[in-house]
C-alpha positions in Angstrom: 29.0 68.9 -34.4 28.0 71.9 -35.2 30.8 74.9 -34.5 28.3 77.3 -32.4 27.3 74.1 -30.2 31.1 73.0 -29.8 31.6 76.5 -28.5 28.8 76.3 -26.0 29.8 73.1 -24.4 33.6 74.8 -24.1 32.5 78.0 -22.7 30.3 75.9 -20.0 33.3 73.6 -19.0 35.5 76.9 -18.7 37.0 79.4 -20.8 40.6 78.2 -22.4 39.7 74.6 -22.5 41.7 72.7 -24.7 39.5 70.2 -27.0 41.4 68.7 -29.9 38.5 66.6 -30.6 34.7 67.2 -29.5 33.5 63.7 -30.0 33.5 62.6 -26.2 32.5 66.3 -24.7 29.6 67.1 -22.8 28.0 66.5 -19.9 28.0 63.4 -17.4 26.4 61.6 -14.3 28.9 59.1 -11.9 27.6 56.8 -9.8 29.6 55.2 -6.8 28.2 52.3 -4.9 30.4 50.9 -2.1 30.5 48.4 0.8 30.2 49.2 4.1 32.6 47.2 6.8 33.9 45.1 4.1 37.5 45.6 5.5 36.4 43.8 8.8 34.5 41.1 7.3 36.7 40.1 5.4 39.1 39.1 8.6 36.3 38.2 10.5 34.8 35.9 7.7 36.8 35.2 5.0 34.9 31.8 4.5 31.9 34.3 3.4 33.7 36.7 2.0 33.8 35.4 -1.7 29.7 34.9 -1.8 29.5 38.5 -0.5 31.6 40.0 -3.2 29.8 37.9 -5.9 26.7 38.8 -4.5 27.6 42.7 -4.4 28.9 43.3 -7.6 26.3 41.2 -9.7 23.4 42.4 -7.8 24.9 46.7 -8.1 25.1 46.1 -11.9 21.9 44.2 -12.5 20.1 46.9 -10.1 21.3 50.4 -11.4 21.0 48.8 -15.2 17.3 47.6 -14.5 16.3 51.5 -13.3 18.7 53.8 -15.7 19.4 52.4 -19.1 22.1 54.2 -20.8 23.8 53.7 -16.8 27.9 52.3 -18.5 30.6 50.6 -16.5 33.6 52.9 -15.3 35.8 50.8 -13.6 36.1 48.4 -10.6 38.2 49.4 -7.5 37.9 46.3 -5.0 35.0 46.6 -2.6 33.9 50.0 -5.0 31.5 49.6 -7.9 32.1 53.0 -10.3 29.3 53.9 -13.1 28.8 56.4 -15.5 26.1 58.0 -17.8 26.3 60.7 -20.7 23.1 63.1 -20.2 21.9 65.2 -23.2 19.1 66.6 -21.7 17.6 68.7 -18.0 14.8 66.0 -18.0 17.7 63.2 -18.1 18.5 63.8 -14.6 14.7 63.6 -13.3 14.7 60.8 -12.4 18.6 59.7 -11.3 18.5 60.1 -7.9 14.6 58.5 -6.6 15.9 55.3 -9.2 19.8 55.1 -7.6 18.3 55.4 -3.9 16.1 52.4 -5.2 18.6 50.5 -6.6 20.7 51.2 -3.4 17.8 49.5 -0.6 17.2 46.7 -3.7 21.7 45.8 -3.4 20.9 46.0 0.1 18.2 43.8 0.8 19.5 41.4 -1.2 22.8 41.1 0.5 20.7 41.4 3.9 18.2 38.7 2.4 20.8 35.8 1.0 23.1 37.0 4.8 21.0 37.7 7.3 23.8 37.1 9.6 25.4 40.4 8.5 22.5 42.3 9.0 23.4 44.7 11.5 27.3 45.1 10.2 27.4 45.1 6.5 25.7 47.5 4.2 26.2 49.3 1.1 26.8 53.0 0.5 26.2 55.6 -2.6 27.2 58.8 -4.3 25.9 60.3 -7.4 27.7 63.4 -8.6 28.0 66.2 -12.1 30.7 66.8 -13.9 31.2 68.3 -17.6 34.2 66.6 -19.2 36.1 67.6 -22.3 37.8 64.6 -24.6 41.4 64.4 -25.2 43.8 62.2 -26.7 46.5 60.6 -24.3 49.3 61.5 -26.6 48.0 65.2 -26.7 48.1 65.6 -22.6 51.4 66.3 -22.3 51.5 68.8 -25.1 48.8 70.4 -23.9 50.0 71.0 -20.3 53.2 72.3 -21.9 51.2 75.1 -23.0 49.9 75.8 -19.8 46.5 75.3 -21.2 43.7 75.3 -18.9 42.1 72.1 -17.9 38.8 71.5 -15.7 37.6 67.6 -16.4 38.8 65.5 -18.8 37.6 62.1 -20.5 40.6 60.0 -22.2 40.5 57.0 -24.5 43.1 54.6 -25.6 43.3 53.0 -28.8 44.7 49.6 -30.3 44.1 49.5 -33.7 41.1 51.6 -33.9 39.2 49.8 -31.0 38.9 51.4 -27.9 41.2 49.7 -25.2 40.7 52.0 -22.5 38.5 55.4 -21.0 39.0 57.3 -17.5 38.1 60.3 -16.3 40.2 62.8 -14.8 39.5 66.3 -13.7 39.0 68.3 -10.0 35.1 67.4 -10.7 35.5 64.0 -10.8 37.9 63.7 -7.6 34.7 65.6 -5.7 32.6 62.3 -6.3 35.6 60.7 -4.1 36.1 63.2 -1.6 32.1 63.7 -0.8 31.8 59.9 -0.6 33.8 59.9 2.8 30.6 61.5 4.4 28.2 58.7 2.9 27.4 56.1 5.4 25.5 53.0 5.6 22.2 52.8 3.7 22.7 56.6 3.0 23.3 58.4 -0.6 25.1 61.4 -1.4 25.0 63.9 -4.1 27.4 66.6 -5.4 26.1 69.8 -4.9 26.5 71.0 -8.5 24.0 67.7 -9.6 21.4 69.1 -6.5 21.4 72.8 -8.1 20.4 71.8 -11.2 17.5 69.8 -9.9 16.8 72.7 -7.4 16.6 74.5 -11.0 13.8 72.4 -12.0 11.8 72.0 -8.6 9.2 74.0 -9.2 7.9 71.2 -11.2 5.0 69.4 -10.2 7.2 65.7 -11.3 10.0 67.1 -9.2 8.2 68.6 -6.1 10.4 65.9 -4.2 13.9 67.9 -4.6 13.3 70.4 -1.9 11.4 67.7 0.8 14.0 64.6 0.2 17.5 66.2 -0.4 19.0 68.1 2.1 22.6 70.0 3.3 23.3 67.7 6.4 27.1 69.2 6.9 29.8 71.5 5.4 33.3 70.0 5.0 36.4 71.2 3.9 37.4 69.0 0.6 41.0 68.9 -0.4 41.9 70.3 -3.8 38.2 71.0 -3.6 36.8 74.9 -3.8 40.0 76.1 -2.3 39.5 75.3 0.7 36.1 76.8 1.0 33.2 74.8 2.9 31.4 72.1 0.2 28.0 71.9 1.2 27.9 67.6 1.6 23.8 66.8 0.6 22.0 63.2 1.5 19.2 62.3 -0.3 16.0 60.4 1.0 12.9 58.9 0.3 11.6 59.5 4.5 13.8 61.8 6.9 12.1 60.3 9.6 15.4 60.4 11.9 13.7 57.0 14.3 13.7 55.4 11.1 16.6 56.4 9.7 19.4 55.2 12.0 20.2 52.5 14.2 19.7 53.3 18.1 23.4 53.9 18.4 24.4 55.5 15.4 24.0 59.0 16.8 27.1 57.9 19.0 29.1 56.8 16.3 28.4 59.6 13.4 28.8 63.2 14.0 26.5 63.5 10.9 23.7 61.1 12.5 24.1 63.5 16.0 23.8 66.3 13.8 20.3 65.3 11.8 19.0 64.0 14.9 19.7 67.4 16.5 17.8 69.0 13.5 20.5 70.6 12.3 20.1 70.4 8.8 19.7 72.6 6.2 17.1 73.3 3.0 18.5 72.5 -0.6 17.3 76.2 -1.3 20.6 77.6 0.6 22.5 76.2 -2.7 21.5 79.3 -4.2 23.5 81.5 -1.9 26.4 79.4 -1.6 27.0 79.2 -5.4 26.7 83.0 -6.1 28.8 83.7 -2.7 31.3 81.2 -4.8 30.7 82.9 -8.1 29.9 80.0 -9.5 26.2 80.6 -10.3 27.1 82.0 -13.7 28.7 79.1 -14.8 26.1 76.4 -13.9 23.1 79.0 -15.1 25.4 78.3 -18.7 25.4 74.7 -18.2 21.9 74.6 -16.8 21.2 76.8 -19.9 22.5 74.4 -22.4 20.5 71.1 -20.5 17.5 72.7 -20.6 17.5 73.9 -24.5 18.7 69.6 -25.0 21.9 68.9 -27.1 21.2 65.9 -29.6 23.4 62.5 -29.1 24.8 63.8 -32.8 25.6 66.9 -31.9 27.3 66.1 -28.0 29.1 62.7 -29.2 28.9 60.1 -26.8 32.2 58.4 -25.3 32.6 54.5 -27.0 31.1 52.3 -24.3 33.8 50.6 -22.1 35.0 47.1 -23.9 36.2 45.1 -21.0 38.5 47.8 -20.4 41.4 47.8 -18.5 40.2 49.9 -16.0 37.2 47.7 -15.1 38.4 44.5 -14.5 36.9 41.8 -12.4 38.3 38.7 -13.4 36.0 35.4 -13.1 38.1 32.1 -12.7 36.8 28.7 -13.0 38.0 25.8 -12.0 36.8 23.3 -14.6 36.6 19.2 -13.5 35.8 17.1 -16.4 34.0 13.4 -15.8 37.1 11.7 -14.0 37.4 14.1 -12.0 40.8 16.2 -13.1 41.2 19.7 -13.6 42.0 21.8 -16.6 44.7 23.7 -16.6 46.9 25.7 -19.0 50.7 27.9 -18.9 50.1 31.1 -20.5 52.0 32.0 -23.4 55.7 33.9 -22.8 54.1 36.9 -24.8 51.8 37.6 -22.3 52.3 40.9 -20.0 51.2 39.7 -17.1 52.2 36.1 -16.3 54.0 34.9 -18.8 54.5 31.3 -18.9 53.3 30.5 -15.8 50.2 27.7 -15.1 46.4 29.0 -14.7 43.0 27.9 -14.7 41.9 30.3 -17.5 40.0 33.7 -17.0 37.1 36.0 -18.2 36.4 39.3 -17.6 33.6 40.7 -16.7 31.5 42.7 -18.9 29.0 45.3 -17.5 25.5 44.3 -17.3 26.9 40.6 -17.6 26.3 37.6 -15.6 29.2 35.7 -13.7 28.0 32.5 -15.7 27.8 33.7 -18.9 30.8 35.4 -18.7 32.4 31.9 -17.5 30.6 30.6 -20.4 31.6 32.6 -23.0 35.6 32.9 -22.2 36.3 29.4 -21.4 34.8 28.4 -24.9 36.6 30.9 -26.8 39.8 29.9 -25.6 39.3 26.1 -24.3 36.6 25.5 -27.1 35.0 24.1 -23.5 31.2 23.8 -22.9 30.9 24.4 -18.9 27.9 23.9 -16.9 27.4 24.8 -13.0 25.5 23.0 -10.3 21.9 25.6 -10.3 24.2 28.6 -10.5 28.1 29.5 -10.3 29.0 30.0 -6.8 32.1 31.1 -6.0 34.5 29.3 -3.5 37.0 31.8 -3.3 38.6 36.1 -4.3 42.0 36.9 -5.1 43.4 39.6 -6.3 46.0 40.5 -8.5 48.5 43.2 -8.3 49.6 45.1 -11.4 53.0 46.4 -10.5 53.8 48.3 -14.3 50.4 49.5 -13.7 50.4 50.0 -10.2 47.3 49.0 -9.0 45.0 45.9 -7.8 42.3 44.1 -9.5 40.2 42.0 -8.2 38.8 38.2 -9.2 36.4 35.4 -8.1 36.9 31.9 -8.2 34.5 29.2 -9.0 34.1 25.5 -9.9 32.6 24.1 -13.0 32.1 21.0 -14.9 33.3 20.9 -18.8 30.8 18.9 -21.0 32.3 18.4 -23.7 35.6 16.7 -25.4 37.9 19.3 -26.1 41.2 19.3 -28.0 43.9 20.2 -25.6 46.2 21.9 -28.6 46.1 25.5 -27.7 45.0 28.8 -28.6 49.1 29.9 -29.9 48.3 33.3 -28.6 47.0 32.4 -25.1 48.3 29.2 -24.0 51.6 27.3 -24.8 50.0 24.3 -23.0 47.1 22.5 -22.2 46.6 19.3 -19.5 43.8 17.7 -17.7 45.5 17.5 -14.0 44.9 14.7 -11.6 44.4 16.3 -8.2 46.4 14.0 -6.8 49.5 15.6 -8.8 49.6 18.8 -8.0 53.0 18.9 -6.3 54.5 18.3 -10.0 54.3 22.4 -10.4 55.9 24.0 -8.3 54.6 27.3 -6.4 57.1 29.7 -9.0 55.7 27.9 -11.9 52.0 28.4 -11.3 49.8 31.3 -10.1 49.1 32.3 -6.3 48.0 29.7 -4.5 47.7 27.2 -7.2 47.8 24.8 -4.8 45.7 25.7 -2.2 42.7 26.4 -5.0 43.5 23.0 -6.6 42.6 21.5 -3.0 39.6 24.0 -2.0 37.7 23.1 -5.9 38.6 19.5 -5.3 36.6 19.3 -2.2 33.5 21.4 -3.0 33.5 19.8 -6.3 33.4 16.6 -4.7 30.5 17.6 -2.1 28.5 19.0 -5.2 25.5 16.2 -6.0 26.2 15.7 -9.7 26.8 12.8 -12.0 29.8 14.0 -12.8 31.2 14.2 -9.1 30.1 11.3 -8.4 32.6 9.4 -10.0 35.2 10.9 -8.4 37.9 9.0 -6.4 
């Protein structure tokens, strides 16, 4: 990169930022998509639940991927669905917000479509927001803070043997995405403020004449750790602000920001102008505005490695695989393994972004069963878990499903996995005990048995 660019991109994230490496600098888009009443449905309807998460998270991923191609998996937090995108360019941002609010009503009719029972409760929520991130190494963190240096947004990768194990964000930037998404609500998008200047910027456009008529200021909130305690201007976008339309006939009653829109009490995206040079903030996104609209080449503002199933992205996929006579494969993971060592499982993927639940089913059970599986139309999931990290201190969160193996396979295992492999009669499941085997072993054993048993194949229909 060359040294007068490097110097750009650090004066534009703040004076005094430490960069011991450029390669991941620059400038980036996140995306948050998030269900609404999930918490309540899930106590209400846990039979559905499962279908509803597999229908969320497949159908986020396949929409935002369709509409913004370089759009890169994040990470996963439960009922949350976090994206990312590296943007080189002003013109890279035309377009982000009319395609997200697409892909937003497209996850929502289709959850609304395949549950129309939900309708009127569940729906899905967005945010998109701007941040400008420096790279660091882990191991130069602490150093670094040692020295008091100043930090505004970082990006962080971990490395196992030159591959990429891991990459978060972390900065006061990125937390804004979190705080601003408290006042998004059902069907609604917001965006950061910073992200709506810089397309205010450009509105004079005749391909942009859409920024000042569909974003607008609908509130002003406080935002811990955010502004210093100064107002943050919170900024809905929409394709129609047709308040009938908008909301349901009640929602005035239950959001102070519906009562507020409905009252009229809005205000134009213009104002942004005024409250970043009241801020003194203008100069600093005028520099990063500045850099955008000159363009900075992919070579010379290094993109961060895409996210390998990374650690802080999983969604695990579970099948429960019958083979002809009806018995179930399972297998103990090996004492090595950090989480769960020796203890009895029905295998696992993980899911990749922009991957399907099948072929990620597919694609894990043969690499460490050597096991062709098959599904009846399409894998439907009979049941979520999740699965709490304790050295890590946090949840991930998994789907279960059933599936037929096709195939003979050799039961001697993959050393490095599995210490055992066994085909389990149903009817034997008392033979591990609870300790020996993963949460609710049991109760899954007795769940797969019966919907694989009520699934029309030729396979099933052998079964005792």
């Amino acid at each position: 990169m060359p040294d007068e660019i490097k110097e750009k991109i650090r004066e534009s994230l703040k004076e005094g930022t430490f960069a011991p490496q450029d390669r991941g600098s620059g400038f980036f888009l996140f995306y948050s998509f998030d269900l609404v009443n999930s918490t309540r449905l899930k106590s209400l309807n846990p039979s559905h639940w499962p279908l509803i998460f597999h229908t969320f998270h497949e159908s986020t991923t396949d929409a935002l991927s369709k509409r913004l191609s370089r759009i890169k998996l994040w990470k996963r937090l439960g009922d949350e669905v976090l994206l990312y995108q590296q943007i080189y360019s002003i013109k890279d941002i035309y377009n982000i917000l009319p395609f997200s609010y697409k892909a937003l009503q497209s996850v929502i009719h289709g959850i609304h479509t395949s549950y129309p029972a939900f309708k009127t409760t569940l729906s899905v929520k967005a945010t998109v927001w701007f941040a400008a991130v420096d790279f660091v190494l882990p191991q130069s963190l602490q150093h670094a803070q040692k020295k008091k240096m100043n930090f505004p947004n970082l990006v962080m990768e971990d490395y196992v043997e030159d591959e990429v194990v891991s990459t978060d964000f972390l900065g006061p930037d990125i937390d804004l995405g979190f705080r601003i998404s408290r006042y998004s609500e059902r069907g609604r998008m917001v965006v950061g403020a910073e992200l709506a200047y810089l397309l205010y910027r450009e509105s004079t456009l005749p391909d942009l004449s859409w920024v000042s008529k569909d974003m607008k200021i609908v509130t002003y909130e406080r935002l811990k750790g955010i502004w210093d305690d100064r107002y943050y201007p919170i900024i809905w976008y929409e394709d129609d602000w047709n308040v009938e339309k908008m909301f349901l006939y009640d929602e005035e009653f239950t959001s102070a920001t519906a009562a507020k829109i409905k009252g009229e009490k809005v205000y134009e995206i213009k104002t942004l102008t005024k409250v970043f040079r009241d801020l003194d903030k203008a100069e600093q996104l005028e520099r990063i505005y500045g850099l955008l609209k000159t363009g900075i080449a992919p070579e010379e503002q290094l993109s961060v490695k895409g996210i390998a199933p990374s650690i802080q992205a999983e969604l695990h996929c579970v099948a429960v695989c019958f083979n002809h006579e009806g018995k179930i494969l399972i297998a103990k993971r090996s004492r090595e393994k950090r989480r769960l060592p020796d203890i009895w499982e029905f295998g696992c993927g993980q899911l990749k972004f922009g991957q399907t639940f099948e072929d990620c089913l597919k694609e894990s059970y043969r690499a460490d069963f050597n096991a062709i599986i098959e599904f009846h139309e399409k894998a439907v999931p009979i049941s979520a878990f999740t699965l709490t990290d304790r050295e890590e201190n946090r949840k991930i969160p998994g789907i279960i499903f059933i599936a037929n193996v096709t195939n003979s396979i050799d039961v001697k295992p993959v050393a490095k996995n599995h210490s055992e492999i066994v085909w389990l009669d149903p009817a034997a499941t008392h033979s591990i005990s609870a300790s020996e085997a993963v949460d609710d072993f049991a109760e899954t054993v007795k769940l797969a048995t019966q919907r694989w048993r009520e699934v029309p194949t030729e396979e099933s229909s052998s079964a005792p």
